[in-house]
C-alpha positions as CSV (number, residue, x, y, z in Angstrom):
1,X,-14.1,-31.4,9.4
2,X,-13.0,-28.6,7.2
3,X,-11.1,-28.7,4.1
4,X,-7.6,-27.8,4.8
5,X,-8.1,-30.2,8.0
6,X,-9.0,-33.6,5.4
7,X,-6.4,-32.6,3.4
8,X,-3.8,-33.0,6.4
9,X,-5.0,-35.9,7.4
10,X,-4.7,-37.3,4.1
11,X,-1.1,-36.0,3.0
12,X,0.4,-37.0,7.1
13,X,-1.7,-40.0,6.8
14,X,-0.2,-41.3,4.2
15,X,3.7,-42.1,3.2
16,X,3.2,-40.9,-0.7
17,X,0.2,-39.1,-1.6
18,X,-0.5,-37.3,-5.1
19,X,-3.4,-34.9,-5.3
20,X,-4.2,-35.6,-8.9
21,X,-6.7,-35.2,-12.1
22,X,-8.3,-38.6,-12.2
23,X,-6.8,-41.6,-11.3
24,X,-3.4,-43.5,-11.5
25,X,-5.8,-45.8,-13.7
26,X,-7.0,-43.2,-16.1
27,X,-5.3,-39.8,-15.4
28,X,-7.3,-36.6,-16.8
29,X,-4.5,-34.6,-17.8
30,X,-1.5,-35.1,-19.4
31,X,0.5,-33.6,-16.1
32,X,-1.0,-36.3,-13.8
33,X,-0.2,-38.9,-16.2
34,X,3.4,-37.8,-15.9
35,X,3.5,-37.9,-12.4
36,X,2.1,-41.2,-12.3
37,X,4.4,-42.8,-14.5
38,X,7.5,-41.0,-12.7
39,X,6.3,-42.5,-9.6
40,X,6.3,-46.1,-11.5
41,X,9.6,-45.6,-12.7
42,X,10.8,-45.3,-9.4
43,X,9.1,-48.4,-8.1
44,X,6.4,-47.1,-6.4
45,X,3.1,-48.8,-7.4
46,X,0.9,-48.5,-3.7
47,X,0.5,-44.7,-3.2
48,X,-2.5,-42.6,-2.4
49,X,-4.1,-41.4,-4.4
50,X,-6.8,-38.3,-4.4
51,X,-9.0,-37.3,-7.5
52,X,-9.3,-33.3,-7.5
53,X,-12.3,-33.8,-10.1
54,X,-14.5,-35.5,-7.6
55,X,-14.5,-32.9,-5.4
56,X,-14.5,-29.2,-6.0
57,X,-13.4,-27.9,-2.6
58,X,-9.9,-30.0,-2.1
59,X,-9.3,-29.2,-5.6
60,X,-9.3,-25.5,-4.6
61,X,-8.1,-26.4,-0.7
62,X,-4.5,-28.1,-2.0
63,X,-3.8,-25.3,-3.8
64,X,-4.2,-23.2,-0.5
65,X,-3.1,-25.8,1.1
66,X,0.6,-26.1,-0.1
67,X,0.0,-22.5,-1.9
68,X,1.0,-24.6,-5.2
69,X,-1.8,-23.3,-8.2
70,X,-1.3,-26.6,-9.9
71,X,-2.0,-30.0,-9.8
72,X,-0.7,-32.7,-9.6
73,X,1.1,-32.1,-6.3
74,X,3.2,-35.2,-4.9
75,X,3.8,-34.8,-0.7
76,X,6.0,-37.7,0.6
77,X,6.1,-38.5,4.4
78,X,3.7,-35.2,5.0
79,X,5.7,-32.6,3.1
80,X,5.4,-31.1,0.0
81,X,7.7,-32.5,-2.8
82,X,6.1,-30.4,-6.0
83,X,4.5,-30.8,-9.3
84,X,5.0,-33.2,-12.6
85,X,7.7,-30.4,-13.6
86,X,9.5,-31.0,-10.4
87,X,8.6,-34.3,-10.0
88,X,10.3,-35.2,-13.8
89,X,14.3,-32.9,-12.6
90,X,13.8,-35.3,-10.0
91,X,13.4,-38.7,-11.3
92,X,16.2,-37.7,-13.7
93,X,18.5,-36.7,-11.4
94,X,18.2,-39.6,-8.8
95,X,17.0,-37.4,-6.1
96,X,12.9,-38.2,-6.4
97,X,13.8,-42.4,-6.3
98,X,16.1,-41.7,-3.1
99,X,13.0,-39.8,-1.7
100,X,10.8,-42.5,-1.9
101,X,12.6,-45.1,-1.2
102,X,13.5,-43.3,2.3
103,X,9.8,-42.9,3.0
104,X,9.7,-46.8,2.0
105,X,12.1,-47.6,4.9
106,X,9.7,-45.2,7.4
107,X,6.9,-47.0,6.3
């Protein structure tokens, strides 16, 4: 299976997914540890999670992938929501926690 074809899988497989440096345990950059803890504040603890470290070509593939050049990148319910940036205007204006707790309800 090719790159771009795991990475679907992964991001339709999945209600909240965020492509990440390291883990929600122990981010590796300060912009992953961002988006994890917006995603706490909204009340989502259970998400997928995928380490770009580990593995060189979906580090490269999501950013083809979603033509994004950063990471983290957050998809919810298979599309693409954006970065920690993004991710932050959103918790503060309401919209991200509506998001996910729509995707919640689908699950």
């Amino acid at each position: 299976m090719d790159t771009q074809e795991r990475i679907k899988q992964q991001v339709t497989g999945n209600h909240v997914v965020l492509f990440m440096k390291g883990t929600p345990q122990a981010p590796q950059c300060g912009f992953s540890q961002l988006a994890v803890q917006v995603l706490n504040a909204c009340g989502v603890q259970q998400f997928h999670s995928v380490n770009v470290l580990a593995d060189n070509e979906i580090r490269q593939g999501i950013k083809d992938y979603a033509n994004w050049p950063t990471i983290p990148q957050l998809y919810v319910n298979g599309e693409f929501v954006g970065g920690s940036d993004i991710m932050r205007e959103m918790y503060e204006s309401g919209e991200l926690k509506k998001l996910l707790e729509g995707s919640a309800q689908k699950a």
